[in-house]
C-alpha positions as a Markdown table, in Angstrom:
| # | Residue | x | y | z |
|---|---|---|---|---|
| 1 | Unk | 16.2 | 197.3 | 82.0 |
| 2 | Unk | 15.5 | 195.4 | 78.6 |
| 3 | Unk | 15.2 | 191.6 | 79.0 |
| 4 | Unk | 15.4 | 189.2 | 76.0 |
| 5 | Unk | 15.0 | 185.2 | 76.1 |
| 6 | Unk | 15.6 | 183.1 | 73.7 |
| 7 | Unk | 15.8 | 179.4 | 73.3 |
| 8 | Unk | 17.5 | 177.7 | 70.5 |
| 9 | Unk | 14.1 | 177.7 | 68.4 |
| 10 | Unk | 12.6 | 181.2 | 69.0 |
| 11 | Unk | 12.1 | 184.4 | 71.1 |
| 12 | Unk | 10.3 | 183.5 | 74.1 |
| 13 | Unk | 10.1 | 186.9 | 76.1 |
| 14 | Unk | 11.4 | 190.1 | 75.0 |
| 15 | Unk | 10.5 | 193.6 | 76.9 |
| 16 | Unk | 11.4 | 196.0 | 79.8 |
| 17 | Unk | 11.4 | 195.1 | 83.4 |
| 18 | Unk | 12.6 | 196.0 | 86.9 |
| 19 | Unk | 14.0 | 192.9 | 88.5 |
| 20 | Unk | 14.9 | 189.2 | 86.9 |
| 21 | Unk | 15.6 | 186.1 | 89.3 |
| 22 | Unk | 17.5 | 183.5 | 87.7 |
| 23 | Unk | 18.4 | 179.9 | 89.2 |
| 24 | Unk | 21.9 | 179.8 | 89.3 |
| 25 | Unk | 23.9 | 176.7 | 89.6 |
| 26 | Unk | 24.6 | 177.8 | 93.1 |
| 27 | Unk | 21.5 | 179.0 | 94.4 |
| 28 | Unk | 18.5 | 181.7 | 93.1 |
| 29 | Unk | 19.9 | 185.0 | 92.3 |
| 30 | Unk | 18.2 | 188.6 | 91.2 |
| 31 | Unk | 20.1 | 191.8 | 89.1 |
| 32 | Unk | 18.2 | 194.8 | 89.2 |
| 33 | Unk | 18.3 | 198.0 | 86.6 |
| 34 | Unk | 21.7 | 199.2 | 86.2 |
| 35 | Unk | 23.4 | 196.3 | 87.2 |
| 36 | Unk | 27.3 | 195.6 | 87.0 |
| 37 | Unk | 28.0 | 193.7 | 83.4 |
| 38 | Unk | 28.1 | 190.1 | 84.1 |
| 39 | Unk | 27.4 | 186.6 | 82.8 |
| 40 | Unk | 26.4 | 183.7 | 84.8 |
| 41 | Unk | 25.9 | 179.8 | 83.6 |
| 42 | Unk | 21.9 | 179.0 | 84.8 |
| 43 | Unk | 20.7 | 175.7 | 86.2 |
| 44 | Unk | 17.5 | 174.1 | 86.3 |
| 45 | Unk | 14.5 | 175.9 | 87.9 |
| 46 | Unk | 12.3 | 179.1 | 86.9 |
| 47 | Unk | 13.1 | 182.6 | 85.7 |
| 48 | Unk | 11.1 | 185.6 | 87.2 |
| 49 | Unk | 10.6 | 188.3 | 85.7 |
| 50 | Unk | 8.6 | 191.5 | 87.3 |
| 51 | Unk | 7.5 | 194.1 | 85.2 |
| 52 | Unk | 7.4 | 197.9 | 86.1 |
| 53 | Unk | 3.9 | 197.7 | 87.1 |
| 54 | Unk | 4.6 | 194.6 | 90.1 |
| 55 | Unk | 3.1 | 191.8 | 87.3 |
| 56 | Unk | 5.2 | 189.0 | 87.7 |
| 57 | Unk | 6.0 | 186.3 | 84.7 |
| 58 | Unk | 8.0 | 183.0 | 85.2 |
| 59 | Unk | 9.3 | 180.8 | 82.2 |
| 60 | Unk | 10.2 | 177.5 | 83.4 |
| 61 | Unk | 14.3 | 176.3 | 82.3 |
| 62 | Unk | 16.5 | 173.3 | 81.7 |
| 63 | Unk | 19.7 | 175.6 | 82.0 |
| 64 | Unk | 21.3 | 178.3 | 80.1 |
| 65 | Unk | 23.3 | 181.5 | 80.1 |
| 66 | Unk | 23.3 | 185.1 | 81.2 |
| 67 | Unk | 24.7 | 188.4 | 79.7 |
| 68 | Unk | 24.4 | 191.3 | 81.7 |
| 69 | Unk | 25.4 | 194.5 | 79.8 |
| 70 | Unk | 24.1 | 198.1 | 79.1 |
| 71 | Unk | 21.1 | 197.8 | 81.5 |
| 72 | Unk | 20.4 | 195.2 | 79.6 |
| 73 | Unk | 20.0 | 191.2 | 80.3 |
| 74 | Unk | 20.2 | 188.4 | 77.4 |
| 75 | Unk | 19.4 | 184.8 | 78.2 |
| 76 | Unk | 20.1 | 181.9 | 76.3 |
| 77 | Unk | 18.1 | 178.8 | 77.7 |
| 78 | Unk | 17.6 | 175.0 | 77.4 |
């Protein structure tokens, strides 16, 4: 799936990956490729990200919010 982050002042991660944990205001959550379209309000915590090759990268948030859509995920964070 395509993955894009952004923060209010730039792009912060922007590529193609196979799984994204998010922290959720209720709790840790994951969407895969092809997931259902959704959007989600984020809490504080850390975003995971693992690439098609089993690399992992984690971004570190104050909050923010998820658009799921297309096999595609858009997150706008704090």
């Amino acid at each position: 799936m395509q993955a894009k982050i952004l923060s209010p002042d730039k792009l912060i991660f922007e590529g193609t990956c196979k799984l994204m944990q998010f922290p959720g205001k209720d709790g840790l959550f994951e969407i895969l490729d092809n997931h259902d379209n959704m959007i989600a309000v984020l809490g504080k915590g850390k975003i995971k990200i693992e690439m098609e090759d089993a690399s992992k990268q984690f971004f570190e948030i104050k909050g923010g919010v998820l658009e799921v859509g297309n096999n595609s995920a858009s997150v706008l964070v704090e």
